[in-house]
C-alpha positions as CSV (number, residue, x, y, z in Angstrom):
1,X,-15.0,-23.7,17.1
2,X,-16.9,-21.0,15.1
3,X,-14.4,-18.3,15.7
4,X,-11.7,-20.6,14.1
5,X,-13.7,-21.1,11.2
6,X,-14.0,-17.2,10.8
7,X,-10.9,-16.8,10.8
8,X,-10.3,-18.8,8.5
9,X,-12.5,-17.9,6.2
10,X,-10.9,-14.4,6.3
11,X,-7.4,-15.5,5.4
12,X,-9.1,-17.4,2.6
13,X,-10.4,-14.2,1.5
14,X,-7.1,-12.6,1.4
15,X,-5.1,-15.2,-0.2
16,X,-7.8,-14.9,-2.9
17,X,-7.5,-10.9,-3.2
18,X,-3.8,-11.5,-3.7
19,X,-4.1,-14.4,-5.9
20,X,-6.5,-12.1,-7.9
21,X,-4.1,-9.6,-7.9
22,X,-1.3,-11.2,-9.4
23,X,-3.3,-13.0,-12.0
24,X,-5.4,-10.1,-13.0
25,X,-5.8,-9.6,-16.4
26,X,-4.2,-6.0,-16.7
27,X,-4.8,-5.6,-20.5
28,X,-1.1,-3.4,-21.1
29,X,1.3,-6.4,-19.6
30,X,-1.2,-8.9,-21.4
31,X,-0.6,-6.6,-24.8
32,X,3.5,-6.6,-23.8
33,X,3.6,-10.3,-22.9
34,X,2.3,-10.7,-26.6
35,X,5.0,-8.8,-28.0
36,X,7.5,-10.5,-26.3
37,X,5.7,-13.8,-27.4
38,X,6.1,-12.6,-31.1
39,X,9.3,-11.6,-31.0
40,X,10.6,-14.9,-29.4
41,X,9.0,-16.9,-32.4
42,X,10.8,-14.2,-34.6
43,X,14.3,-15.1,-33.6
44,X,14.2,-17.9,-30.6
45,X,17.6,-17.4,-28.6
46,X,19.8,-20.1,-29.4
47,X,21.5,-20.6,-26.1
48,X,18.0,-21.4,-24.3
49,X,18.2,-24.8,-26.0
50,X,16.2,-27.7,-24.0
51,X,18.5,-29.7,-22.0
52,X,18.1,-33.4,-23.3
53,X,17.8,-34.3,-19.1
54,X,14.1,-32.7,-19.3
55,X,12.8,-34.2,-22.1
C-alpha cells in the first residue's frame, strides 16, 4: 500500500511542475498579452461577433 501512495505522490509532483510551468508568470508574454489586450479594445474584429446560440 505505501509504495502506491509514493508513487502517487510523485506524479502529483510532476503534474504540479508542469502545471507551474505553463501558468508561470513569465513577465515578457504577460507584457505581450497586454498589448494584444489593448489593441483588441482599440479596433475589436468585427467578424468575431458572439453567436446569439452562446448567449
Amino acid at each position: 500500500m505505501k509504495p502506491k501512495i509514493k508513487l502517487i505522490n510523485v506524479c502529483l509532483q510532476q503534474a504540479t511542475i508542469i502545471i507551474y510551468r505553463n501558468f508561470a508568470e513569465d513577465p515578457e508574454t504577460h507584457v505581450r498579452n497586454e498589448k494584444k489586450m489593448q489593441k483588441l479594445k482599440r479596433n475589436p474584429n468585427p467578424r468575431a461577433q458572439i453567436s446569439p446560440k452562446l448567449t
